[in-house]
N, C-alpha and C positions, 0 to 999 in steps of 0.2 A: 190914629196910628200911634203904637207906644214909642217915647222919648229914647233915643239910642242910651241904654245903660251900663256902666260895669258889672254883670255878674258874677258873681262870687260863690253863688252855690243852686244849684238844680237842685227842687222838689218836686216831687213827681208822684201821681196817683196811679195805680197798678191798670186796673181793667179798663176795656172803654180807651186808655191814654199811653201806656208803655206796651200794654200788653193786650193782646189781636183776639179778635173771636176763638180764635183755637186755643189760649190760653198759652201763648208763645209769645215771643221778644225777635222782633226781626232781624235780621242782620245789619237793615240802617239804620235802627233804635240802637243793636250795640255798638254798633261802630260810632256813634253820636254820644254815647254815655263814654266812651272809651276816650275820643277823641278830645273832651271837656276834660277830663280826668289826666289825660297828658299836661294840660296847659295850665291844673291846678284845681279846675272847678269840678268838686264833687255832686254826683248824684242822689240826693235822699230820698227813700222811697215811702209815701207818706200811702197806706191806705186803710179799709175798713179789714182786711184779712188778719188772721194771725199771724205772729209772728215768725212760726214755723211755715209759715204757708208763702211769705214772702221773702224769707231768706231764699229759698231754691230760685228767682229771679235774681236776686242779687248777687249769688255766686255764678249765675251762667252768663252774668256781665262782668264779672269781677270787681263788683261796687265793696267796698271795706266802711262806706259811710255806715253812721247810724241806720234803724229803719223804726221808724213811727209805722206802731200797727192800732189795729181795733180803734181806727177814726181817732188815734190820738192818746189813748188813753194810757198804753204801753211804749217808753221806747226803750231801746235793747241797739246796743253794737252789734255787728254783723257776728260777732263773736260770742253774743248771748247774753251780756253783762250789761244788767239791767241800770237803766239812765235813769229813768222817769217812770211813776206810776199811778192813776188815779179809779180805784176802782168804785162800781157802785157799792153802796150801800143794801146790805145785807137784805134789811127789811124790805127794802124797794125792791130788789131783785125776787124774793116773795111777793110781795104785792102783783108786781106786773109781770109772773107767771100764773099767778091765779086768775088773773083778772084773763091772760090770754088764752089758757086754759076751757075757759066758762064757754070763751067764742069762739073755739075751735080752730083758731088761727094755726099755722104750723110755726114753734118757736126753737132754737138751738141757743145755748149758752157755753160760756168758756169757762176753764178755771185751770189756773198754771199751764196756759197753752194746749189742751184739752178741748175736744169738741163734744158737748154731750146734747141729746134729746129724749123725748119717750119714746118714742119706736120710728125701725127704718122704712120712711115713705118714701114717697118717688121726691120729693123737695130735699127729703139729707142726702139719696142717692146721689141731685144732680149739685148740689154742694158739694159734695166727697169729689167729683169727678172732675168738679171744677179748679179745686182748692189743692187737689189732689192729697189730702187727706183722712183719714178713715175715724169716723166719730162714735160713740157709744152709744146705744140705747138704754137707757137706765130707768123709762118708766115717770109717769109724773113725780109720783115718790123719790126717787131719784135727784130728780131736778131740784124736788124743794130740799133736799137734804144737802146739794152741792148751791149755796147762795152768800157764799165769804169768796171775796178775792174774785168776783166778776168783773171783765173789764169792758164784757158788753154781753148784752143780748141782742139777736137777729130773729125776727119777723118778716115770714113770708105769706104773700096772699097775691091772688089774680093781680097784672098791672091795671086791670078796669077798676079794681079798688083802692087800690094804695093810695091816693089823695083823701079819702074819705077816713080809711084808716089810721091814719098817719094823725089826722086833724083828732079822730073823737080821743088816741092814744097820748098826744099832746094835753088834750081837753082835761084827760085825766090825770094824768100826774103830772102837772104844772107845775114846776119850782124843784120838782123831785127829781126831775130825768130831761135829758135832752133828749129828740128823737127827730131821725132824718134820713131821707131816701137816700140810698147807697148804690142801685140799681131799678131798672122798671117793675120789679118784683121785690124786691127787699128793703126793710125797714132797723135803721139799726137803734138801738136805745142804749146811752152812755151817760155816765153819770155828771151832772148840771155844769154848764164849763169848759164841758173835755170837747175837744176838735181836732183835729188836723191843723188847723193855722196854729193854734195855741203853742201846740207842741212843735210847729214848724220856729215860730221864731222863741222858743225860748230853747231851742237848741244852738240858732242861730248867733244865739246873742251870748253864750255861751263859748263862740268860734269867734269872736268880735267881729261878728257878718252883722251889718245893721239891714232891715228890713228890704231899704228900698237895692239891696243888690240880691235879691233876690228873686229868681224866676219860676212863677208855679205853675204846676199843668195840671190839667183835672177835665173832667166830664160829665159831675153826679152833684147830687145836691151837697153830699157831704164834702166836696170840693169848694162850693162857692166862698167860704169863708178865706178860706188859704188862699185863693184865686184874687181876693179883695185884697187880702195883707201883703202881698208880696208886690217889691218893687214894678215886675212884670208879672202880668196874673193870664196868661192861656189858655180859652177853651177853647177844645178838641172840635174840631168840625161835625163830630156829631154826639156833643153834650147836649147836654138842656137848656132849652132856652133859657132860662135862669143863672146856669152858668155861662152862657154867651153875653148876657147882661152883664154879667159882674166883670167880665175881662175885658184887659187892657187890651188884647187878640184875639183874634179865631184861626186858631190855624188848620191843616190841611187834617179831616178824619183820621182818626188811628188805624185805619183798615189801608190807609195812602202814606205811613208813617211821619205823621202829623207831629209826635215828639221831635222827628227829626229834624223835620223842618226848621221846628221852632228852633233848637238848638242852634242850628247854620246861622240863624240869622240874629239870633241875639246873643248868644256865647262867643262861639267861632268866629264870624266875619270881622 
């Protein structure tokens, strides 16, 4: 059981942990971000989406914190005004669309908050619907011609594959790219470094929040790191076992508002 702490700032992973199968924010999640937010302690919203894609949660809780998007890579004020930035490298982001290309994989990339692919499948449909954002098809041509200023690529494939995946994509561009499950279906690939934790406490330290007042919540592989770094580290009742390893807690599912929980019991009480 985690040590009673002072926290001093919520970081928080969007799907899976704040936000519900229907891609909604409950009313005891906002009332739990709100109720933190009276007493001082702000919410940061760390996840793999873009940052246009996670603002629309952060205003329907009325969070004004920063928001870490694209696993880290980007942060931005709620107000738009970019903090931090580390994008891939050009070359690379050529490279590991060609190489994804060859395998038929389905891949979407970003550029100044931009969602682009070669043509509309049923994979960007259910992206778009999710994200509730509307992306371009621009054709592979396209994609290699948009490879400055990426601050991530996303790879999708069956969740029967994605372990396999994930491994030969590491295998191959080692040292060149990070790459990590963000979902049972998707694979994010960000340039060597960039995380969610990374950017969680070099914001933090920025606010003179030292590490251990910090409380993280997460679900997905690309949570475990931030889950490890922070004072109190939270998986969701139904994250991955990996992220249930790495936490100081498990708390109650996010479909039983499991952020809430946490909240009550280590902010509030």
């Amino acid at each position: 059981m985690a040590e009673k702490k002072k926290i001093r700032m919520i970081v928080t992973d969007l799907d899976g942990t704040l936000v519900n199968a229907a891609y909604e924010i409950s009313e005891e999640n906002k009332k739990a971000v709100q109720a933190a937010a009276a007493i001082g302690v702000p919410t940061v919203i760390a996840t793999g989406r873009m940052h246009r894609s996670a603002i629309q949660y952060a205003e329907a809780v009325g969070v004004d914190a920063p928001i870490i998007s694209y696993n880290g890579a980007i942060v931005k004020t709620a107000g738009g005004e970019l903090l931090a930035s580390s994008c891939l490298e050009p070359q690379i982001v050529e490279r590991v669309l060609v190489y994804v290309f060859a395998k038929g994989w389905y891949v979407q990339s970003y550029v100044g908050d931009a969602l682009y692919y070669v043509e509309q499948t049923e994979a960007a449909r259910v992206y778009e619907s999710a994200s509730k954002i509307s992306g371009e098809a621009v054709g592979r041509g396209g994609m290699l011609a948009r490879t400055a200023e990426v601050p991530k690529l996303l790879v999708a494939v069956p969740e029967t594959e994605i372990a396999d995946v994930i491994k030969e994509l590491r295998d191959k561009f080692r040292n060149e790219a990070d790459v990590m499950q963000s979902s049972p279906n998707y694979i994010e690939i960000v340039r060597p470094g960039v995380s969610k934790a990374r950017a969680m406490l070099a914001l933090a330290q920025n606010r003179g929040i030292r590490a251990g007042e910090i409380m993280a919540l997460g679900d997905s592989g690309n949570d475990i790191e931030m889950i490890r770094a922070a004072g109190i580290g939270v998986a969701m009742g139904n994250a991955i076992s990996a992220a249930k390893d790495a936490a100081d807690e498990v708390t109650l599912p996010c479909e039983e508002n499991g952020f809430a929980a946490a909240v009550r019991r280590f902010v509030l009480d």
